[in-house]
VOKOL-264024 format. One record per residue (C-alpha): residue number from 1; x, y, z; residue in one letter. Coordinates in steps of 0.1 Angstrom, whole numbers. Layout:
<node><num>NUM</num><u>X</u><v>Y</v><w>Z</w><residu>A</residu></node>
...
***
This chain:
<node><num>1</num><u>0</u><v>0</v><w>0</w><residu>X</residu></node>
<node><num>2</num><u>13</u><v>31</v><w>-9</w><residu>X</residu></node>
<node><num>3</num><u>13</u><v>64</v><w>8</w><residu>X</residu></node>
<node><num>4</num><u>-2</u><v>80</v><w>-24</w><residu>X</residu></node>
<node><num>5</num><u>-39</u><v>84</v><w>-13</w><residu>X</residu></node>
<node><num>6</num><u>-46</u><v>84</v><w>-50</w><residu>X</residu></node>
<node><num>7</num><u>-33</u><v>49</v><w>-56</w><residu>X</residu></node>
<node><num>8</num><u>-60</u><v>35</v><w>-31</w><residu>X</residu></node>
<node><num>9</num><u>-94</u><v>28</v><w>-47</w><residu>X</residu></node>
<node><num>10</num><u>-115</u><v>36</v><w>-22</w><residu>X</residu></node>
<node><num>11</num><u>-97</u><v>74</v><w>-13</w><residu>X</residu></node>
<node><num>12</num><u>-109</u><v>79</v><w>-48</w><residu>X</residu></node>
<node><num>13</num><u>-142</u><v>66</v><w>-44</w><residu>X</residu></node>
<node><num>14</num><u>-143</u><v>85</v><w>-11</w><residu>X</residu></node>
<node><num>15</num><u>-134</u><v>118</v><w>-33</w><residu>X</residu></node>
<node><num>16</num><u>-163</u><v>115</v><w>-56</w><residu>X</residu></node>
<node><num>17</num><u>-186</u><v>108</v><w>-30</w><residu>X</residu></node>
<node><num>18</num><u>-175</u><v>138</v><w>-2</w><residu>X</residu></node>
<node><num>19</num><u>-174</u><v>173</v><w>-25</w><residu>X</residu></node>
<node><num>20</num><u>-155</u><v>189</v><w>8</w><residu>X</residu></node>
<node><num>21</num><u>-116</u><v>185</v><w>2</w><residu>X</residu></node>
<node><num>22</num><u>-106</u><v>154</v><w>19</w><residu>X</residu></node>
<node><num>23</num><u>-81</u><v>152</v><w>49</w><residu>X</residu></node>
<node><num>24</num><u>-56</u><v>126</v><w>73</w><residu>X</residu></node>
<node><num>25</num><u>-91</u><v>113</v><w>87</w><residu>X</residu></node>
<node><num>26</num><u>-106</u><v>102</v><w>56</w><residu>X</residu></node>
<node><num>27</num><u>-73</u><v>88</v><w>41</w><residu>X</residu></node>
<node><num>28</num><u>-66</u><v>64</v><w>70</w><residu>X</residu></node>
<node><num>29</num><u>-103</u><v>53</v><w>64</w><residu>X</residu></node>
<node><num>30</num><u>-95</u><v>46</v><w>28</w><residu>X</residu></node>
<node><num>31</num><u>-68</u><v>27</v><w>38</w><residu>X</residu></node>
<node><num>32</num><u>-82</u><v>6</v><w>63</w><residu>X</residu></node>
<node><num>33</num><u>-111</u><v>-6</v><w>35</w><residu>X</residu></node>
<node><num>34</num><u>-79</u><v>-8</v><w>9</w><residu>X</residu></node>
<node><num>35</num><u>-68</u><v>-32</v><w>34</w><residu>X</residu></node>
<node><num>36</num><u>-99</u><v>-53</v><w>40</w><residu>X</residu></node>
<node><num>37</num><u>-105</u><v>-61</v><w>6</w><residu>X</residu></node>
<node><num>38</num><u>-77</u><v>-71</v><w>3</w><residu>X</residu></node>
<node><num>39</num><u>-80</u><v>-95</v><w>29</w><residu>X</residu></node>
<node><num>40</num><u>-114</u><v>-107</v><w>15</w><residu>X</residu></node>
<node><num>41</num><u>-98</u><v>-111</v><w>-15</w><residu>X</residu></node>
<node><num>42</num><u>-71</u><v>-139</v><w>0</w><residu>X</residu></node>
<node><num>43</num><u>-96</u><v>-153</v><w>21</w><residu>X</residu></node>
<node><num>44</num><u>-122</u><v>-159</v><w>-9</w><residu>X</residu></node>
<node><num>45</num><u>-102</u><v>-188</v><w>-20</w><residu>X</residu></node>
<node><num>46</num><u>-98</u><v>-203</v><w>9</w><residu>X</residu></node>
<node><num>47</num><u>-137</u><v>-206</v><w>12</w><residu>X</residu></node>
<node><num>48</num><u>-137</u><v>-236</v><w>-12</w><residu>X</residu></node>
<node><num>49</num><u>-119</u><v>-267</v><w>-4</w><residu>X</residu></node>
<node><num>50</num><u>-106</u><v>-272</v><w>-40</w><residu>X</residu></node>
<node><num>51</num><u>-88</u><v>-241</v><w>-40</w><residu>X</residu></node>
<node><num>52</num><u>-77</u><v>-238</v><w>-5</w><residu>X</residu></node>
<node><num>53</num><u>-41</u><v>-235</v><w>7</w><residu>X</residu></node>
<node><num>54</num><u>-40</u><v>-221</v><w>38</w><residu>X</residu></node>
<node><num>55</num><u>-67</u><v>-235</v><w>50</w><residu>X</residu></node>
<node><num>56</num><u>-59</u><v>-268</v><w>34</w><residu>X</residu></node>
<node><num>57</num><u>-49</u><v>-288</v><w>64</w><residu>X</residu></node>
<node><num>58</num><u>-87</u><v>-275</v><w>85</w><residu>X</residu></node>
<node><num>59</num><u>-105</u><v>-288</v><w>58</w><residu>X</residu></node>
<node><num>60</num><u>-82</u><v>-323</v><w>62</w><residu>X</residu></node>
<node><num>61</num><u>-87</u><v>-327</v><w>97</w><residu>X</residu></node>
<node><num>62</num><u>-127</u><v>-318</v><w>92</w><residu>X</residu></node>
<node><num>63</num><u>-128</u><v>-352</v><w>72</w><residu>X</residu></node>
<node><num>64</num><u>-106</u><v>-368</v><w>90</w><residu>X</residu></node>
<node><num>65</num><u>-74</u><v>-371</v><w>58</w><residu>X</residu></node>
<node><num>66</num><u>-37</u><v>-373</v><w>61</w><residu>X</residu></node>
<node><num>67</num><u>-17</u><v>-342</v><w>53</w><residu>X</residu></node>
<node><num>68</num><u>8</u><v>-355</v><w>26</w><residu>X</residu></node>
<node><num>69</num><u>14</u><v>-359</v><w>-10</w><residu>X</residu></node>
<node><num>70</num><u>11</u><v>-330</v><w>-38</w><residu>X</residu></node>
<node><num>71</num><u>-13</u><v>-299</v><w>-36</w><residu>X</residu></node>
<node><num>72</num><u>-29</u><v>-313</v><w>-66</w><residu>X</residu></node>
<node><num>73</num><u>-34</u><v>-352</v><w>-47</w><residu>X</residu></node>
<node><num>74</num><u>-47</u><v>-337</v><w>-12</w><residu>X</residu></node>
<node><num>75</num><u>-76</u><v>-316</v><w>-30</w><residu>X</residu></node>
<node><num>76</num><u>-82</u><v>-346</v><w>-53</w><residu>X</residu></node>
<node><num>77</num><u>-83</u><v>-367</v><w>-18</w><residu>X</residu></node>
<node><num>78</num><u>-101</u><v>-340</v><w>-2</w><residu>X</residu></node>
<node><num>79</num><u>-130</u><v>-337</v><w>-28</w><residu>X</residu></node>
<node><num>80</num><u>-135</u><v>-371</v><w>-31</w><residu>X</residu></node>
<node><num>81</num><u>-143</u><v>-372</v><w>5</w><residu>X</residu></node>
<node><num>82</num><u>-166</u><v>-343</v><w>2</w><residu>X</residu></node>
<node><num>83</num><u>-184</u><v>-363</v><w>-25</w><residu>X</residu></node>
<node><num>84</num><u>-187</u><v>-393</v><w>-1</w><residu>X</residu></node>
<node><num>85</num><u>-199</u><v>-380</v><w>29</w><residu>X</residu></node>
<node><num>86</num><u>-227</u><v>-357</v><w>5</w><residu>X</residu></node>
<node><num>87</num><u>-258</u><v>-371</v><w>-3</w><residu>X</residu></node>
<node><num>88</num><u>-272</u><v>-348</v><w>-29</w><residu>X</residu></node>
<node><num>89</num><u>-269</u><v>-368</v><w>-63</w><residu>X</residu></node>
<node><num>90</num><u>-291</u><v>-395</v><w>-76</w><residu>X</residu></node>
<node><num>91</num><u>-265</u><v>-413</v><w>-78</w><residu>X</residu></node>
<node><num>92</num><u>-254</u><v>-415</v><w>-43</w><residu>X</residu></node>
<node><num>93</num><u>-292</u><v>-428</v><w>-31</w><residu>X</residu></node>
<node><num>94</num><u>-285</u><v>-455</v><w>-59</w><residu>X</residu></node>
<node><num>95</num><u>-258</u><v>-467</v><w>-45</w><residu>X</residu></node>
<node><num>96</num><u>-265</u><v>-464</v><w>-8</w><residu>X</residu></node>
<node><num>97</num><u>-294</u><v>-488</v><w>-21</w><residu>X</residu></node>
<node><num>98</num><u>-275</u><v>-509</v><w>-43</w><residu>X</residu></node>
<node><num>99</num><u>-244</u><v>-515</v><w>-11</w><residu>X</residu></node>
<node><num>100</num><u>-273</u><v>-534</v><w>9</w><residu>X</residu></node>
<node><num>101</num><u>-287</u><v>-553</v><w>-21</w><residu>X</residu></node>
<node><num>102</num><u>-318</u><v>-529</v><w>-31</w><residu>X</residu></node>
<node><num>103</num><u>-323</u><v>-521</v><w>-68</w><residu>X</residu></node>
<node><num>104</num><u>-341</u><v>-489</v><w>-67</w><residu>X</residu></node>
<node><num>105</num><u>-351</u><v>-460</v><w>-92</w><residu>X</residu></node>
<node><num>106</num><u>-356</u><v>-425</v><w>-86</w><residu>X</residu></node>
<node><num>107</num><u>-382</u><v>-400</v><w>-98</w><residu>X</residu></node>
<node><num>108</num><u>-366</u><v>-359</v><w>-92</w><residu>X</residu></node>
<node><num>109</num><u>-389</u><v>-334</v><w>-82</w><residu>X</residu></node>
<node><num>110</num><u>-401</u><v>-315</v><w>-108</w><residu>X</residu></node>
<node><num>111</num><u>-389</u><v>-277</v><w>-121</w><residu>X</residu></node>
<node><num>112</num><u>-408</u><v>-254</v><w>-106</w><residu>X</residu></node>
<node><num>113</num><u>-425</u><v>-234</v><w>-129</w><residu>X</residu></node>
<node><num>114</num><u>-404</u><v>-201</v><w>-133</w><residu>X</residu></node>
<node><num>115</num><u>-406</u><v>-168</v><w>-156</w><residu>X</residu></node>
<node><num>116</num><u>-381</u><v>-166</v><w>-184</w><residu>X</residu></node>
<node><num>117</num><u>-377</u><v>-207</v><w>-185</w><residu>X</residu></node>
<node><num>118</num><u>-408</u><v>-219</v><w>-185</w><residu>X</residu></node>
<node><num>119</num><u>-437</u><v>-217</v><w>-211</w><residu>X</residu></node>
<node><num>120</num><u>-472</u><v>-219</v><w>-212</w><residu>X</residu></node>
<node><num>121</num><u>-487</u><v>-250</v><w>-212</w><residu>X</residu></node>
<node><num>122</num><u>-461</u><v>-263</v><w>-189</w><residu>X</residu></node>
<node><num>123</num><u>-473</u><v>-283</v><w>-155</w><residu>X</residu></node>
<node><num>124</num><u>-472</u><v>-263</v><w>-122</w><residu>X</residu></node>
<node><num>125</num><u>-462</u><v>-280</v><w>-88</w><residu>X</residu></node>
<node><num>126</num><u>-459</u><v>-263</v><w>-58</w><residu>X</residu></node>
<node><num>127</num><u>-433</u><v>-245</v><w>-40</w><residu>X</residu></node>
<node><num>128</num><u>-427</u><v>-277</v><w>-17</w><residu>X</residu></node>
<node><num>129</num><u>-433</u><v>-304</v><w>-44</w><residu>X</residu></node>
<node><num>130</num><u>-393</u><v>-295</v><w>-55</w><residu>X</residu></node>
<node><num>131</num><u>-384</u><v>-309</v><w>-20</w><residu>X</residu></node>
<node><num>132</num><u>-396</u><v>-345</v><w>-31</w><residu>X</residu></node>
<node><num>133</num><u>-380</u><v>-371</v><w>-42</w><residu>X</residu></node>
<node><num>134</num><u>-404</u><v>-407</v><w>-52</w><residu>X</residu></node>
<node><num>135</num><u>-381</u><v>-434</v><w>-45</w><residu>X</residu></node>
<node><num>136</num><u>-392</u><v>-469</v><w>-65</w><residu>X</residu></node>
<node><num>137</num><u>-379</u><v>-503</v><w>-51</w><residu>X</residu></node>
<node><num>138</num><u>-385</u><v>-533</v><w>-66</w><residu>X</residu></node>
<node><num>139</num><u>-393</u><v>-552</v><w>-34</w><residu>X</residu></node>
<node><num>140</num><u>-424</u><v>-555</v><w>-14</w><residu>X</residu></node>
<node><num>141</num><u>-422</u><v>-526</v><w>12</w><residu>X</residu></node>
<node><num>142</num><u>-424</u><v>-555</v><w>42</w><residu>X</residu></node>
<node><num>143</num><u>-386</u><v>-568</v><w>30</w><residu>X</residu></node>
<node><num>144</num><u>-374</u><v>-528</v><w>29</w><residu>X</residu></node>
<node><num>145</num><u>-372</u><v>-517</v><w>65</w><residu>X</residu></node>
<node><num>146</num><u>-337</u><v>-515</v><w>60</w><residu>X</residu></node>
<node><num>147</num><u>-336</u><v>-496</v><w>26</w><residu>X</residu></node>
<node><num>148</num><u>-359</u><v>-468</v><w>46</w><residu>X</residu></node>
<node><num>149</num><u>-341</u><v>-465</v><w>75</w><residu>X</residu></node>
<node><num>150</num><u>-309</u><v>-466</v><w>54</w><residu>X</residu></node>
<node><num>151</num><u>-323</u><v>-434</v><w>32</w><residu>X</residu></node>
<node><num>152</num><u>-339</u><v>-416</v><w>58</w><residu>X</residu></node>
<node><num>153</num><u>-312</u><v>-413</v><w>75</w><residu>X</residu></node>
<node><num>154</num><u>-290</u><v>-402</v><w>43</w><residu>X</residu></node>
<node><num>155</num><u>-317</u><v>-379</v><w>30</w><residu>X</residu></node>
<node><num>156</num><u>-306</u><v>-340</v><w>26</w><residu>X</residu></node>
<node><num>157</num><u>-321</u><v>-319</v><w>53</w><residu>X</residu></node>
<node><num>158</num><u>-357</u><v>-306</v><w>48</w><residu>X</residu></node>
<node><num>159</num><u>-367</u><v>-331</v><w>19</w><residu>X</residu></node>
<node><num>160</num><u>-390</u><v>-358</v><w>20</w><residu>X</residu></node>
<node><num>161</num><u>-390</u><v>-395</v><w>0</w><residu>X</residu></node>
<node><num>162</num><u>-421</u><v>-407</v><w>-14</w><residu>X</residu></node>
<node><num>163</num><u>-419</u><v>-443</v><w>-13</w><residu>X</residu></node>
<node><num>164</num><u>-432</u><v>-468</v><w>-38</w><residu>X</residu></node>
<node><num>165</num><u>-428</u><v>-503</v><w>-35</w><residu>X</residu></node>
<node><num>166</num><u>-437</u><v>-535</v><w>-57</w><residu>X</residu></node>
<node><num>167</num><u>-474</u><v>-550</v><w>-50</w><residu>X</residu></node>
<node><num>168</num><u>-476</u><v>-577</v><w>-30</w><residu>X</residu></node>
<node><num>169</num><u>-488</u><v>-607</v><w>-50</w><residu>X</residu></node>
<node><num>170</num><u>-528</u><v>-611</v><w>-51</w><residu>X</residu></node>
<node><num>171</num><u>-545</u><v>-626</v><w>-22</w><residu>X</residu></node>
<node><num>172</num><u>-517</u><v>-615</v><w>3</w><residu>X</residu></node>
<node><num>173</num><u>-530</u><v>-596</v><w>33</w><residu>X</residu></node>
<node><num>174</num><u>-513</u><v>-570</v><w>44</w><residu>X</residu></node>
<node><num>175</num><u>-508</u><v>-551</v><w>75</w><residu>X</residu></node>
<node><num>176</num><u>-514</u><v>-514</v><w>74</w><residu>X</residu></node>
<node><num>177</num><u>-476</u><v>-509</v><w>83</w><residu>X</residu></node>
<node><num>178</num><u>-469</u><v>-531</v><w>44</w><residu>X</residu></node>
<node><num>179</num><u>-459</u><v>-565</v><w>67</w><residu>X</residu></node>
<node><num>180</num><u>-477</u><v>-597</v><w>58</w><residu>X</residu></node>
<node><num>181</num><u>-496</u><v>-616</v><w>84</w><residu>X</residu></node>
<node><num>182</num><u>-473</u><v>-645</v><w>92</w><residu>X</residu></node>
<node><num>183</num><u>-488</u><v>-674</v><w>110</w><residu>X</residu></node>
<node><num>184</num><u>-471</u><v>-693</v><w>143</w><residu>X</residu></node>
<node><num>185</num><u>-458</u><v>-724</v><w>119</w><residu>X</residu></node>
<node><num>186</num><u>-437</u><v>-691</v><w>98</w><residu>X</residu></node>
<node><num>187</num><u>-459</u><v>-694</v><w>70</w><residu>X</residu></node>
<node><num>188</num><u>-477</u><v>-666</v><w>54</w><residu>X</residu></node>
<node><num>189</num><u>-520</u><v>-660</v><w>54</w><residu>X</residu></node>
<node><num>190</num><u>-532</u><v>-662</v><w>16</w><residu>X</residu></node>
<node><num>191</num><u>-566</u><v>-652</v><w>9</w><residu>X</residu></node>
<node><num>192</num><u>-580</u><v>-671</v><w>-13</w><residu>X</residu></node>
<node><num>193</num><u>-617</u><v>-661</v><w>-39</w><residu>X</residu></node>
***
C-alpha cells in the first residue's frame, strides 16, 4: 500500500462521494477498506476446499485425511471425501441402495415453474413439491425396513422421500404398516376367492 492516497481505490471513491476536500481522517479510512478487501480477496479462495491453501490442512482434519502428497493429490483426496460424505446426487441414493442389495429407481422433483424458463402450457407444482423425491424399489415394502431407515437417514435436510414399493402378489393380506400376516408355523395368510 502506498502512501499515495490516490493509488487506493477507495480514497478515490471517497473523493467523488464527499465534494469537501478530503483530509488525514478520511485517508486512514481509505486505507483501512484498501486493506480489508484485500484480505477478503485472499480469504475468498480459501472458502472452497478445491482451492484452499492455507486453510488446506482445517478442511483435512474436518474429514478426517492425512496431510501429505502434492497440492494437486490432497484436494483430489479432499473432494473425493466431500463427495462421499454428501448425499445430494441421484446417484449417491442408488448406491446407498445398491451397497445393501436394493435395486431402486428415482423419480426428481419436478422444475418449478419459473418466468423466463418456463412456457405456457407447462405443469405447475408447488413450492414444496421440489423438495420430493419418489423413490421406486422393486421389493415388497415389508422386506425394505432397512432400505428406509438406510435413506432416511442419508436424506438431505428438509426433503421428504415418497416411497413406492412393488405390489404384494394377489391374495396376500397385508398389514397397514406393508408387513404380511405370518402365521405361528412361519408361513404366510393367503386369501383365497
Amino acid at each position: 500500500m502506498s502512501d499515495n492516497p490516490f493509488e487506493s481505490p477507495h480514497y478515490k471513491a471517497l473523493t467523488q462521494l464527499y465534494p469537501l476536500p478530503m483530509d488525514t481522517e478520511e485517508y486512514i479510512v481509505a486505507k483501512e477498506l484498501d486493506l480489508v478487501l484485500n484480505h477478503a480477496d485472499a480469504a475468498y479462495p480459501e472458502i472452497f476446499p478445491s482451492t484452499a491453501t492455507a486453510t488446506l490442512e482445517r478442511w483435512e482434519d474436518l474429514y478426517e485425511l492425512g496431510h501429505t502428497g502434492t497440492l494437486e493429490y490432497r484436494h483430489y483426496v479432499l473432494l473425493a471425501a466431500i463427495n462421499r460424505e454428501s448425499g445430494i446426487a441421484e446417484r449417491h441414493y442408488k448406491a446407498l441402495a445398491a451397497a445393501i442389495g436394493f435395486t431402486i429407481d428415482i423419480v426428481k422433483p419436478p422444475r418449478m415453474f419459473r418466468a423466463g424458463l418456463s412456457r405456457a402450457g407447462f405443469p405447475v407444482y408447488g413450492e414444496d413439491e421440489q423438495y420430493i423425491w419418489t423413490v421406486f424399489c422393486d421389493r415388497q415394502k415389508s422386506s425394505c425396513s432397512l432400505l428406509i431407515r438406510t435413506l432416511e437417514a442419508q436424506k438431505i435436510p428438509f426433503t421428504k422421500i415418497r416411497w413406492s414399493f412393488q405390489a404384494p402378489p394377489a391374495g396376500r393380506l397385508l398389514l397397514e404398516n406393508g408387513g404380511a400376516l405370518l402365521l405361528e408355523n412361519g408361513n404366510q395368510l393367503l386369501l383365497e376367492k
